[in-house]
N, C-alpha and C positions, 0 to 999 in steps of 0.2 A: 325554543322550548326544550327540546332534547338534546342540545349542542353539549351542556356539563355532563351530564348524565352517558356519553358514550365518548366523552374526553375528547372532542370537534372544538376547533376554533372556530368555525364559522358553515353555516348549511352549503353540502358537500351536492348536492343535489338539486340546484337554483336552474331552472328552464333561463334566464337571462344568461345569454352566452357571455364570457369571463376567459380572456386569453392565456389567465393562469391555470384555469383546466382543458386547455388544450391537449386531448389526446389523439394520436393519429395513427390511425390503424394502416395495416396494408394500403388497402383499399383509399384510404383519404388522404395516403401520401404518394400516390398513386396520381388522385386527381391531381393533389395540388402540381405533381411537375408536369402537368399536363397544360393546367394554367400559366406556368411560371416558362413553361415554352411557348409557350403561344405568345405572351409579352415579349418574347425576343426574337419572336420569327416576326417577318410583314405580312399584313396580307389576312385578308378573310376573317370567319367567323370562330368565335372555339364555340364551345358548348358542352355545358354544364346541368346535367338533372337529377335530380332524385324526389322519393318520396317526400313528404311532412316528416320532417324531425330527424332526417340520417344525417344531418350535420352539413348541410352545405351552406349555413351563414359562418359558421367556422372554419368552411374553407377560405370563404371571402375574406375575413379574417386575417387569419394565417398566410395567402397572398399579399394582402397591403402589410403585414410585418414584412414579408422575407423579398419586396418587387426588388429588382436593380435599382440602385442610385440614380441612374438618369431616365428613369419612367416615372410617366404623370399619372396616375390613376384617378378619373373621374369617377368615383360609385354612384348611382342612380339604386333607388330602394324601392321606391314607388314609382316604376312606370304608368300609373292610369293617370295618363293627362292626352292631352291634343299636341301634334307635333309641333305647332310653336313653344307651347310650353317646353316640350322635354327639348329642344334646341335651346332654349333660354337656360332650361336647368342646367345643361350638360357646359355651357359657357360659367354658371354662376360655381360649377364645381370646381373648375380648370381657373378659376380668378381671372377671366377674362370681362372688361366692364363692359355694358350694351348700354349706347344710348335707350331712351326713353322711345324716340323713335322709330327707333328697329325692333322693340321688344315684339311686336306680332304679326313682321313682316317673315317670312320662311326665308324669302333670299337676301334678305341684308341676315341674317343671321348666320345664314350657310357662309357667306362672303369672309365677315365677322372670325367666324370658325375657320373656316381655309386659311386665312390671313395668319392665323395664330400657328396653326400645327405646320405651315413654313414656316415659320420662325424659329419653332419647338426641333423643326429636322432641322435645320442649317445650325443648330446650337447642338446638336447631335442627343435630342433629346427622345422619348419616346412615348406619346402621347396614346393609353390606354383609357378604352369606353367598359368600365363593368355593369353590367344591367341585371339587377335580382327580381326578382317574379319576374320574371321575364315573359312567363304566360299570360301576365295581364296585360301585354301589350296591345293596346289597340294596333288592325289591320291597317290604318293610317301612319302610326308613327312606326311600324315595320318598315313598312317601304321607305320614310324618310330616314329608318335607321342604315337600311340597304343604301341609299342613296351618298349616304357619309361614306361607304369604302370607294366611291368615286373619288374622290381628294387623294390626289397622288401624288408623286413626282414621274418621272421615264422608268424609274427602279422599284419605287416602292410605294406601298400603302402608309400612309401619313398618321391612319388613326386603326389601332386594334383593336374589336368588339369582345367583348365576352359574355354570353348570354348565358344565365344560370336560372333554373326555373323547376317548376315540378313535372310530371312524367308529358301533362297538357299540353307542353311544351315543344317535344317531342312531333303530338298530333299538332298541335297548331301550322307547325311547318312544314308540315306535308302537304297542304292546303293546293291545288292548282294557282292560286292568284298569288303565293310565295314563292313558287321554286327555281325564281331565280335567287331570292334570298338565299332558299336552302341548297341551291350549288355552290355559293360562295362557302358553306361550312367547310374549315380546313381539317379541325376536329371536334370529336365529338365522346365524352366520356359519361358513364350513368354512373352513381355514384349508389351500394347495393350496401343494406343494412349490416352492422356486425356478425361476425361469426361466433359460434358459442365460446371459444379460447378468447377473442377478441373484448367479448363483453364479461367476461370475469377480469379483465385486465382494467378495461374501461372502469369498473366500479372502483378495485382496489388503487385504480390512479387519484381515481376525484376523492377518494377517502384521504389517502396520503397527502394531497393538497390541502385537504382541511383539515388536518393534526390528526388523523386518527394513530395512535401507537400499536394496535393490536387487529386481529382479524375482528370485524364485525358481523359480518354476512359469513354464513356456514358455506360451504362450496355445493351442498344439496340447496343451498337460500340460491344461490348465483346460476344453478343450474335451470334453478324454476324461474330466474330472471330473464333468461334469457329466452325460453319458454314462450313465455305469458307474451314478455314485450317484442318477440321477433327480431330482436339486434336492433331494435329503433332508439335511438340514443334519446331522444327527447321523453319516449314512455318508459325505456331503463329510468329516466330522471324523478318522471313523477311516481315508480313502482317505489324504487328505492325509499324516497322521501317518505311515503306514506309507511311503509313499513317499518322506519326508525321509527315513525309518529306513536305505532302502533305497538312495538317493543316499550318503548318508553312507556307509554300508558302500563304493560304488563308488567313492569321491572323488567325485563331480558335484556342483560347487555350484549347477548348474541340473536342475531335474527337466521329464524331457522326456514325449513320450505313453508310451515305452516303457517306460519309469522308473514311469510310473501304471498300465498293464495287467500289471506283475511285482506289483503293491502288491495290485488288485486278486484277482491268483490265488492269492495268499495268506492276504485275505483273506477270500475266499467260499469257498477252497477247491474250485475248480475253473475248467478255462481260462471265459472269456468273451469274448464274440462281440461286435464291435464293435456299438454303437450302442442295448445292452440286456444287462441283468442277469436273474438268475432271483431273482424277488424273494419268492419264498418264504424262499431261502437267507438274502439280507439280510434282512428283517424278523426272522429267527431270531436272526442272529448280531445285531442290533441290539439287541433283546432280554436275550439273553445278554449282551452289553457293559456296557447299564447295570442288571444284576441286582445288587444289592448296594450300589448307590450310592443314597445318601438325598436325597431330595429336601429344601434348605432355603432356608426365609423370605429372601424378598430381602432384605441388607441390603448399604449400600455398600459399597465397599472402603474401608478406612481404617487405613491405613498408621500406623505412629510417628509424629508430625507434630514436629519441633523446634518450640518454643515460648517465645520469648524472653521475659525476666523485665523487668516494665512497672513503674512508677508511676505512682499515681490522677493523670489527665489532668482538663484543664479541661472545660468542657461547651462542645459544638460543635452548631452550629444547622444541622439539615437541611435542604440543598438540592439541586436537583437539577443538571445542567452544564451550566455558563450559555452554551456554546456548545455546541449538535447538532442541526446541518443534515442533515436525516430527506430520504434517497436517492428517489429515484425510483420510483415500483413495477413491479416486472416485473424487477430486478436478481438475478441468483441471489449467492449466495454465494463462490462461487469466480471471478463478474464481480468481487465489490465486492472479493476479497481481491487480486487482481491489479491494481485500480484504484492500489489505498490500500498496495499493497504498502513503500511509505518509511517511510507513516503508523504500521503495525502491529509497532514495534520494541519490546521489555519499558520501556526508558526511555520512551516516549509511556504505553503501558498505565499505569506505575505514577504519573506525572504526572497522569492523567486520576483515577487511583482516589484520592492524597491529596488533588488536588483536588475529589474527593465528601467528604470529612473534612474541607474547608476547611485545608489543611496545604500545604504547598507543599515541591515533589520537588525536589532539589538535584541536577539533572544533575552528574556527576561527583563527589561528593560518597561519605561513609560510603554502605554496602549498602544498599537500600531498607527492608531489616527492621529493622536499626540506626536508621533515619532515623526508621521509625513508633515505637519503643521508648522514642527520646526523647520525645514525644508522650504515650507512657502507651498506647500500640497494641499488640497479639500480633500476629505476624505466621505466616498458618499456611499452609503451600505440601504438599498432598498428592497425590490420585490417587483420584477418587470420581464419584460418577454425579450428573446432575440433578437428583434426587430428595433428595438427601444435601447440594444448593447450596439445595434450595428448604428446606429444613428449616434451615438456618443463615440463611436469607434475607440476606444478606451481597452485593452488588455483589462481582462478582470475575474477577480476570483468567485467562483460559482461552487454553491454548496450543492452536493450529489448526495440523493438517499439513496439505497437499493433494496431489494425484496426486502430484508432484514433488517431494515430501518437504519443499518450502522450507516453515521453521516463521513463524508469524505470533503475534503478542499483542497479544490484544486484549479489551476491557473488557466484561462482562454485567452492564447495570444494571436490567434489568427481567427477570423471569420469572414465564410461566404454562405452563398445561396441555400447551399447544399451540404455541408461538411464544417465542422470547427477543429480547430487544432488544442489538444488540451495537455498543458505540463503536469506529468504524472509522477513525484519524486526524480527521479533523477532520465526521467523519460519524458518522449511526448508522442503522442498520435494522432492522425484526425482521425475524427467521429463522426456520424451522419448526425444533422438533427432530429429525426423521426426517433435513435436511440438515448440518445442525446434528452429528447423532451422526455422521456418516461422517468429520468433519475434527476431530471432538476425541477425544483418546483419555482424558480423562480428567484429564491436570491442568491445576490449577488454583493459585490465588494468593487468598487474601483476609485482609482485616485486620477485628480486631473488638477491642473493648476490656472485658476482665473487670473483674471489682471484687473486691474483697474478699482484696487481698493477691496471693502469688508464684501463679503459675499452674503446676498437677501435679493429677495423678489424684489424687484421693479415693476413699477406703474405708474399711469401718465400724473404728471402735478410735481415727480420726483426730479432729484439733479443730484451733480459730485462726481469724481472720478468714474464709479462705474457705469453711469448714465454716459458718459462721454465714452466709453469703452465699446458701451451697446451699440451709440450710435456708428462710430468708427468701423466697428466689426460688422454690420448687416450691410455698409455704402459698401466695403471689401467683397462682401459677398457679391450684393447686385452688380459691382462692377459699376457703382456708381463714381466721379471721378470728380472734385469740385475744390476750389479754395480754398476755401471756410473752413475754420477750424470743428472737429465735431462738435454736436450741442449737447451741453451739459443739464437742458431741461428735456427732460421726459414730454414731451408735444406728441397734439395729433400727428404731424410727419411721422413720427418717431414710432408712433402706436400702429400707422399703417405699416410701417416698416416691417416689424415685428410681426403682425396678423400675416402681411404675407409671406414670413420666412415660415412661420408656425403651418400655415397650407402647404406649404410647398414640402412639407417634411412630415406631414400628417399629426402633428403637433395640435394640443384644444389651441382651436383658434378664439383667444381670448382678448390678445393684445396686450398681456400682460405676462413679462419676462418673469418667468419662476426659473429654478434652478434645471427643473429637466430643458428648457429652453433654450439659458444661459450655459446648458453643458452640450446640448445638439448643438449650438454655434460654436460652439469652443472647437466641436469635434469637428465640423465641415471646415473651420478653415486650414484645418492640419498644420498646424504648428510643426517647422522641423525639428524641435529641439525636444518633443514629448513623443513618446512608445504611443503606436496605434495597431489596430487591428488589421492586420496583412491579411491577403487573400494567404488560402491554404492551401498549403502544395503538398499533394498526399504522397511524393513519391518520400518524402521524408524530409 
């Protein structure tokens, strides 16, 4: 309703979490490598709390973007079942199949599950349990949950738990009849509402993610946001939303404090007293708000992407850019972006990226995708998260706003965990992502080169060259090993195949090969002959 009227491309303010407005504070980049260590230590319990609404299914989130490549992440959402069940769930997550048999038996299942995670360790994999509300755990499936970090080897624990839950959680485990549970806790992190700088930041992010061009919120409007809603991101959401509602209605294309204390007496349902809320009310209506909205699996955003039609290219020998003069340390990101500001023009980006293909960019010349197509290149320009760049492992160019809205392009040739490496004109540095997510909203630019004929989605009933390429490429994967030439028909084999490369990579498991699919396969098998995403080596 108000989206033209304050020049949004889309509501900045949606309670349904959206990993393009990811933003991480201190404090929730904090948690996450709290998480993201706990999946590479063995052993015990982490643990994960906070209020209603401080963002910890965004943590969860943001962990299955950034886990290691060789960890398995089961997410559980809905713990209230009986311990057969969540043993059954916890197998139907990890794609392990259970006879019909064992579905209600505890020890074929436990068996079932042990069988599996040696397999997972001798393949040197690392097989992680995430558990959200965690406080709805039944006292039953606690102890069955305790009973899984029995599965060991001589060295190590086989499966990592991660319990993330509200404060109840907390109490829950204090309990006498738990603490053996709660001795195994290795760590334990509370995750604590925004701070006032924090949540003026938080706004002006989700704004700049939805087209805003100009300030909307007065900084007396942001002061009283933060106020009213206590740094709770989920009531920052619904304050915000009601009070464009409410500007709109007025004409105001600026929302001022007063514009936010009408928002919020609508909201809570009664006047409020500067400086504090009755947060029983909020918590209520918080609750209320997300009643009925489902909680689901992170996956990227992935738009239509146009995909130009290639022919088979020669074979190109990898190298890395033979010129980058690695910055000084102690340089932040929005020093190096105002340094290099000449340097970061899409013509430099995409000169620097053919020249990781060894190809050379013809300033003024046909389009840059035109340019790659003659090459035998796809050229694929979307809108997705870090998690969704590291599974294509593809170098690529990444558009950067800053406070000032002036845009920058510039080149990511190296990613990990924690750090990217970004070509900055005639420079490069790594970056953390926590700074890193504040200046990019998301898109992106890369080139990658398919085989097997015209490039289009794939589904079963289909055939031709690139159905034979699919099938070829996922038996390489598995480590499948057989005769037989690949199949050129699209088959149920084929469709399973697929479903479980799509699981295994956090991919919609659809069974139906689309382009983000056919470019996450492309990426795992790493081709020597194509530029990929190197770990980041900060010493330069």
């Amino acid at each position: 309703m108000y989206l033209s009227f304050f020049g949004l491309n889309e509501k900045p303010f949606s309670i349904t979490p959206d990993p393009r407005y990811l933003f991480l504070s201190e404090r929730h980049a904090e948690a996450l490598a709290h998480l993201l260590y706990g999946i590479q230590e063995a052993g015990g319990f982490i643990q994960l709390t906070g209020e209603v609404g401080t963002g910890k299914t965004t943590i969860v989130r943001s962990l299955l973007a950034q886990a290691p490549e060789n960890a398995e992440i089961a997410l559980i959402l809905n713990p209230s079942m009986s311990a057969p069940e969540f043993l059954l769930t916890l197998c139907e997550e990890l794609g392990i199949g259970v006879p019909d048999t064992a579905a209600g038996s505890l020890k074929d299942l436990v068996d079932i599950l042990s069988a599996y995670l040696l397999r997972a360790h001798a393949a040197g994999r690392r097989v992680v349990l995430v558990v959200d509300e965690a406080q709805n755990l039944p006292a039953e499936v606690l102890e069955q949950v305790r009973l899984l970090t029995n599965l060991e080897t001589n060295t190590q624990k086989l499966l990592q738990i991660i319990l993330i839950g509200q404060p109840e959680l907390r109490d829950l485990l204090q309990r006498n009849e738990l603490r053996q549970l709660a001795q195994r806790i290795t760590g334990r992190y509370h995750l604590d509402p925004l701070a006032a700088p924090e949540t003026l930041a938080y706004v002006r992010h989700r704004l700049r993610v939805a087209g805003a061009t100009n300030e909307i919120f007065s900084r007396h409007a942001l002061r009283k946001i933060h106020r009213l809603s206590g740094g709770v991101p989920r009531v920052i959401n619904i304050l915000c939303d009601r009070a464009l509602l409410g500007g709109y209605a007025l004409d105001r294309h600026q929302i001022n404090a007063a514009l936010v204390r009408q928002a919020a007496r609508e909201v809570f349902g009664r006047r409020t007293r500067r400086g504090w809320i009755v947060w029983p009310v909020a918590a209520a209506l918080i609750l209320l708000a997300t009643t009925g909205v489902a909680l689901w699996r992170l996956k990227p955003f992935a738009p239509a992407a146009a995909a130009v039609r290639v022919r088979p290219a020669a074979a190109t020998v990898r190298r890395k850019l033979p010129v980058s003069k690695p910055v000084k340390a102690g340089h932040t990101l929005a020093a190096l972006l105002r340094r290099y500001r000449r340097e970061t023009d899409w013509r430099t980006a995409y000169a620097r990226l053919f020249q990781l293909w060894h190809l050379s960019y013809v300033r003024g010349g046909a389009p840059p995708c035109i340019q790659a197509a003659r090459h035998g290149l796809a050229c694929l320009k979307a809108r997705g998260s870090l998690g969704q760049l590291r599974r294509y492992n593809r170098p690529a160019i990444l558009q950067l706003t800053n406070a000032t809205d002036h845009r920058y392009e510039v080149l990511m040739t190296a990613l990990d965990r924690t750090h990217a490496r970004l070509a900055l004109g005639p420079t490069s540095a790594p970056v953390g992502l926590a700074a890193l997510s504040r200046d990019w909203m998301g898109h992106y630019v890369l080139l990658w080169q398919p085989d097997g004929g015209r490039l289009r989605t794939l589904m079963q009933g289909m055939s031709g060259a690139r159905v034979r390429w699919l099938d070829a490429s996922l038996r390489r994967i598995d480590g499948i090993e057989t005769s037989r030439p690949p199949d050129s028909v699209y088959d149920a084999h084929l469709t399973h195949l697929v479903r479980r490369f799509q699981r295994a990579h956090r991919l919609t498991v659809d069974g139906i090969a689309g382009i983000e699919t056919q470019l996450t396969l492309s990426g795992a098998l790493a081709q020597p002959h194509t530029p990929v995403l190197d770990p980041v080596d900060q010493a330069g």
